[in-house]
N, C-alpha and C positions, 0 to 999 in steps of 0.2 A: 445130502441126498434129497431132503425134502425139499429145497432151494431148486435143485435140478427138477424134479420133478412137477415143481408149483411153475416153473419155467418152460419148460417142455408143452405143460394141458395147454399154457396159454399159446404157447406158438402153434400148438395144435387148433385150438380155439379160431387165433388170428387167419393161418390160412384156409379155414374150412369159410372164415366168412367173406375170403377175399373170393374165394372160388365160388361162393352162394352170390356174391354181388357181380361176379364176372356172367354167370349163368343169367341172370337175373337180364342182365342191360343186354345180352345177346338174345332173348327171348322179348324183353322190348323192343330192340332194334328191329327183328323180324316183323314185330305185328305192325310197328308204325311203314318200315320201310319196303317188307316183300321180298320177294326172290329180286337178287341180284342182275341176274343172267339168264334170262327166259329165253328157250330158243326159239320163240316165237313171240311177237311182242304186235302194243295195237300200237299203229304209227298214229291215228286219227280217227276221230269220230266228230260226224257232221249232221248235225241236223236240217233238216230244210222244210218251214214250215210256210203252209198256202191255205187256202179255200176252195170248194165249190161247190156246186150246186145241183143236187139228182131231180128233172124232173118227172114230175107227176104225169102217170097215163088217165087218159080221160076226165080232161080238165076245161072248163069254159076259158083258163086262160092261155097267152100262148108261151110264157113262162109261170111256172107253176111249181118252184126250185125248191128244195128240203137242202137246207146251208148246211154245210158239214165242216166242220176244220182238220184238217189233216197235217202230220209230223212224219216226213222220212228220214228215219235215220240211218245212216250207211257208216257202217264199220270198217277197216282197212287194217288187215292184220297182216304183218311181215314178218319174213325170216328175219334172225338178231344174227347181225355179221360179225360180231363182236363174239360169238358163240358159237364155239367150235363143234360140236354135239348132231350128227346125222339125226337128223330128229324126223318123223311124220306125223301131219295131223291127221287126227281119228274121227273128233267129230270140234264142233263148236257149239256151245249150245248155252241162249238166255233161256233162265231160270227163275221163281221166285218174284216174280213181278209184285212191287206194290206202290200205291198212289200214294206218297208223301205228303202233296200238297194239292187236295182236291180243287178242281176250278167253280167256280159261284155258279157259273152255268152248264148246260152240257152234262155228257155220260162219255166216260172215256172207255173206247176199246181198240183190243189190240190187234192186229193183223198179220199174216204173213206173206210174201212176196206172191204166191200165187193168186192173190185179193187184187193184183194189176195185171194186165191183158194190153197189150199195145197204148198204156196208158191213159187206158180206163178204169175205175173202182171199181168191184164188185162186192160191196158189206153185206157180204153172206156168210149165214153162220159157218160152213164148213171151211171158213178161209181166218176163223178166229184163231186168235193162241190161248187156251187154256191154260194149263200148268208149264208148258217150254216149249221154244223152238230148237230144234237141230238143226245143224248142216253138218253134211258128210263130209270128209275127207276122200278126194277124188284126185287120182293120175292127170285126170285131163285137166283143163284149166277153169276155171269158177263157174258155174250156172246156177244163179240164183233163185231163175224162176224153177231151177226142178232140186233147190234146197243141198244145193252141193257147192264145197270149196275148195282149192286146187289144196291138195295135201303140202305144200309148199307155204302158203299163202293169198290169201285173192280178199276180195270185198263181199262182206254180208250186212244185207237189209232188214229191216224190220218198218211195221207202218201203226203208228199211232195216232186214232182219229178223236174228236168230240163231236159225237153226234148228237139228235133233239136239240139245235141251237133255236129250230125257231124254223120259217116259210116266208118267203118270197114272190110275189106274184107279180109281175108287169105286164104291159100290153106289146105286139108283135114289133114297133116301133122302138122300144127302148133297147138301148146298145146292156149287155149284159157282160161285165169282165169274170170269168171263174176265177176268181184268187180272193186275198183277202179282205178287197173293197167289201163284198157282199155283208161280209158279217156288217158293217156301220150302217146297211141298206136296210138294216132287220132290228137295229138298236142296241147291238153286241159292243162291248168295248174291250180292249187288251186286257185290262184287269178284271175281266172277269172270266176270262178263258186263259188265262194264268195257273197254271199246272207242273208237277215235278213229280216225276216216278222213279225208280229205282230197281236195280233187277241184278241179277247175278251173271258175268260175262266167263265160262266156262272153257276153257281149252284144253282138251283130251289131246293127250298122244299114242302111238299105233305104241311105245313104249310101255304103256300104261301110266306113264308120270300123267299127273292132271295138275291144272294152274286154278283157280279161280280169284275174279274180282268184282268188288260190288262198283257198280256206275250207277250215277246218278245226274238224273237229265232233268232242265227245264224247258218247256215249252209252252206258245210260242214266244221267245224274245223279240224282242224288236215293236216298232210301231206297225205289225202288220194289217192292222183295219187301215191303215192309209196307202204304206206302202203296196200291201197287195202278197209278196212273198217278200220273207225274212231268213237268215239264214246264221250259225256259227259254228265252228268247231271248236274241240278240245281234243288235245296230244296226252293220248296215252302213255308214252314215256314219262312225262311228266306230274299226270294227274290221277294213274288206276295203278292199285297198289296190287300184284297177284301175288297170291299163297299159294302152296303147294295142299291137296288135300286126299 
């Protein structure tokens, strides 16, 4: 009897820690790998990053530019066809903004889609993002500029500048490109306007289920004091891990 029973605690023993190490690697798997089957998933995220130049009212010259750098990034979120699940979005919304890797020069701030007007700036305070951006989940099909996304799926923006780069002044004569030449015209170099932030990508459903994932962006890549604009993506299937929260 005590044979059996010195027998018995341990198979007890054995699968209680067969069952603690099974829990264990599925509670790992989750945090490294995410929801499986999102039914909403980001196909891409692209950044496109440029320069230009605001200028100065009542100035003796006839360019008189405040050099800015600027980062749009455009998200693409799709239905997962792989997922059977009638699902709608509620809202989208970044979150949690923080500067990972601050640039040597410059003051980074954030913007949201209504900061552009037929494709002009407006870096006014009321067009900053403080604590988050939303977008709504909408019937119709995406409008950016009025912070709405097709409940379906569609593309959300967001705009990240470095502004106090420095000033600009030529005579009426000189040819003036708005992109990234300017910064090299002021003494700016890539590596010093070399930056990476981080924020939280949030996807609500009319369900209540919510996804969220952290993304993490650099900007600008590329040789853009020469080239002018620079540009790359990354594949959210591949690269944003979402959890359910």
């Amino acid at each position: 009897m005590e044979r059996l029973r010195f027998f018995r605690k341990n198979i007890i023993i054995l699968v209680s820690a067969i069952i603690a190490i099974f829990v264990v690697s599925v509670i790992l798997k989750y945090h490294v790998e995410g929801e499986d089957n999102l039914p909403f998933q980001v196909s891409k995220i692209m950044v496109i990053s440029n320069a230009y130049g605001m200028q100065k009212e009542n100035t003796e010259y006839h360019w008189d530019l405040d050099v800015i750098q600027n980062n749009d990034i455009y998200i693409d979120i799709v239905k997962n066809k792989n997922s059977e699940a009638q699902e709608i979005i509620d809202k989208i919304i970044f979150s949690d903004f923080e500067i990972e890797s601050a640039p040597k020069k410059g003051k980074i701030v954030k913007y949201n889609p209504q900061s552009v007007d037929n494709g002009v700036y407006r870096n006014e305070e009321q067009y900053e993002i403080s604590q988050k951006l939303e977008y709504i989940g909408s019937e119709e099909k995406s409008d950016i500029k009025n912070l709405q996304v097709s409940n379906q799926g569609g593309l959300v923006f967001l705009r990240i500048i470095n502004q106090n780069l420095g000033n600009y002044s030529a005579s009426e004569t000189e040819e003036i490109r708005h992109d990234g030449t300017l910064l090299e015209k002021i003494g700016i170099t890539d590596d010093e306007i070399f930056f990476s932030i981080s924020f939280d990508l949030s996807i609500e459903l009319k369900s209540e289920k919510k996804y969220k994932a952290r993304v993490t962006l650099e900007m600008p890549r590329g040789n853009l004091t020469k080239e002018g604009t620079t540009n790359y993506q990354i594949f959210g299937t591949e690269e944003l891990v979402f959890k359910r929260y």
